[in-house]
C-alpha positions in Angstrom: 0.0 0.0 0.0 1.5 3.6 -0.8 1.5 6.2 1.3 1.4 9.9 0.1 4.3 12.4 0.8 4.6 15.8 -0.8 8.0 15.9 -2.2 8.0 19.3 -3.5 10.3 20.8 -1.4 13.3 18.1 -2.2 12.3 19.5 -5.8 12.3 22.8 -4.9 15.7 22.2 -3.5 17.0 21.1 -7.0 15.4 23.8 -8.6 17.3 26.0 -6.8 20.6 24.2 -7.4 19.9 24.3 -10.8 19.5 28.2 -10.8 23.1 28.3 -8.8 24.5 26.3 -11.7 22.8 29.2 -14.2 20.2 25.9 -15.2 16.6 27.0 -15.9 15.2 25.8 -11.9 13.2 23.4 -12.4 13.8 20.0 -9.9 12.0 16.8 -9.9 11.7 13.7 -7.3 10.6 9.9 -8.0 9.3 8.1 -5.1 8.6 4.2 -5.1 5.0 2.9 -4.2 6.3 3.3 -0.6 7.1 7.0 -0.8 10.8 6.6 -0.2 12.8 9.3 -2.7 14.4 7.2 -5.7 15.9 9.7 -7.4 16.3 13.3 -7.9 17.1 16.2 -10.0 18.0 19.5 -11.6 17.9 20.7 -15.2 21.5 19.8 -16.6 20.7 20.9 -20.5 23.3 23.8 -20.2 25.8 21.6 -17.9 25.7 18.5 -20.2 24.8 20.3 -23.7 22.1 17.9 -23.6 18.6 19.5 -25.0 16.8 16.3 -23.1 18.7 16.8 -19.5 15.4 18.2 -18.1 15.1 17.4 -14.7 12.0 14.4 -15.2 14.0 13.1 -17.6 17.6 12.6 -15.7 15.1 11.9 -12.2 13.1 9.0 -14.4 16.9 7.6 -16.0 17.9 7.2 -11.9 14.8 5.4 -11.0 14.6 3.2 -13.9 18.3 2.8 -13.3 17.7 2.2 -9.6 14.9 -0.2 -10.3 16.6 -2.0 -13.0 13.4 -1.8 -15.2 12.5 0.5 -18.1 9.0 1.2 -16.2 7.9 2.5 -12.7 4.8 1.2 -11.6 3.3 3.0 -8.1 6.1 5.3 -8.6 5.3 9.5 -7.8 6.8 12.0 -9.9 7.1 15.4 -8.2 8.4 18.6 -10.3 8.1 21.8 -9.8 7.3 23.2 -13.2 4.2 21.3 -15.9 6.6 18.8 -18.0 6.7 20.0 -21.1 5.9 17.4 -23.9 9.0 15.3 -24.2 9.2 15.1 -20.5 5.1 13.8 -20.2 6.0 11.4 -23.3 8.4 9.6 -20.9 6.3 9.7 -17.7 4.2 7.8 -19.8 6.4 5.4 -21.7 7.8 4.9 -17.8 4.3 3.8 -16.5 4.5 6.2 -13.5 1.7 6.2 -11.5 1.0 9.9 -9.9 2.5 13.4 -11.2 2.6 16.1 -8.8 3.7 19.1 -10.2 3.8 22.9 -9.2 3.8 26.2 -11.8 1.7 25.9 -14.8 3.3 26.4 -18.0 1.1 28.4 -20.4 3.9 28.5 -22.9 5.7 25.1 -23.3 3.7 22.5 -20.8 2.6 19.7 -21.9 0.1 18.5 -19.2 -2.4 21.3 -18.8 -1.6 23.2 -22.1 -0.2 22.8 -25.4 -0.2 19.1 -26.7 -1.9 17.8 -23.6 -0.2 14.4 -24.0 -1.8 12.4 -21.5 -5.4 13.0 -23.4 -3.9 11.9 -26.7 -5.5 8.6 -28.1 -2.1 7.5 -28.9 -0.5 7.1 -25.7 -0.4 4.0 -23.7 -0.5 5.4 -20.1 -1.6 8.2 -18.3 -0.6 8.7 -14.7 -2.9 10.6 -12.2 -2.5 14.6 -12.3 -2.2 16.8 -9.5 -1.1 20.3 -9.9 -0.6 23.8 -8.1 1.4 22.0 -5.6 3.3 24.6 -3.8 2.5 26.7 -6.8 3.5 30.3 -5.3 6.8 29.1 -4.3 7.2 27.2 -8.1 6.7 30.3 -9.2 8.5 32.9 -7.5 11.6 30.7 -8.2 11.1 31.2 -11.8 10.4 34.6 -12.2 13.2 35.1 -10.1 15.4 33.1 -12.2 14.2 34.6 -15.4 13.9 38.4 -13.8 17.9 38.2 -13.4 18.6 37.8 -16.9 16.8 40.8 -18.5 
């Protein structure tokens, strides 16, 4: 039986690693069916000159890693930004069970807005949505972040 745990703040606490790294902040965590963290993470894209080191995606590499399977079944994803599509692609090609995420993204999310992937006919999972987790905080982070540079 699973047991519910916000990780958000062990995201949040990526995210702003990230930023210190000068990384878009954006952090994810996977927890098994148990809610024990998995795996963790930052953006890296800049880092690793790597357009698909977004946080979900290095964070679901670990687990799957960690779990020596391609898929987490009962598995939590918690992010502080709405994946964009290729990161909701692999949430779903990884079977996870729950998202949890916290800002919306208007612009590039994938969840919410734009493609909305888990609604296409085409995909083969969809995991249970929950968003505006710690939203404010998400937020602030990013407009922080993004205030810096102009």
């Amino acid at each position: 039986m699973s047991r519910f745990a916000s990780h958000m703040e062990t995201a949040l606490s990526e995210a702003r690693a990230a930023a210190a790294r000068g990384e878009v902040p954006i952090g994810a965590v996977i927890a098994d069916p148990g809610g024990n963290i998995v795996a963790q993470a930052g953006n890296r894209t800049r880092e690793l000159n790597d357009p698909t080191a977004h946080a979900e995606i290095l964070a679901i590499r670990a687990a799957c890693a960690a779990a020596g399977s391609e898929r987490l079944p009962g598995h939590t994803l918690h992010v502080t930004l709405e994946p964009c599509p290729m990161c909701a692609a692999a949430i779903a090609f990884a079977r996870i069970a729950r998202l949890y995420y916290g800002a919306a993204d208007p612009k590039s999310g994938g969840v919410a807005h734009g493609p909305r992937i888990f609604t296409h006919p085409q995909i083969h999972h969809a995991p249970e949505v929950y968003d505006g987790i710690a939203a404010a905080e998400c937020e602030a982070l990013l407009k922080e972040f993004f205030g810096g540079l102009r």
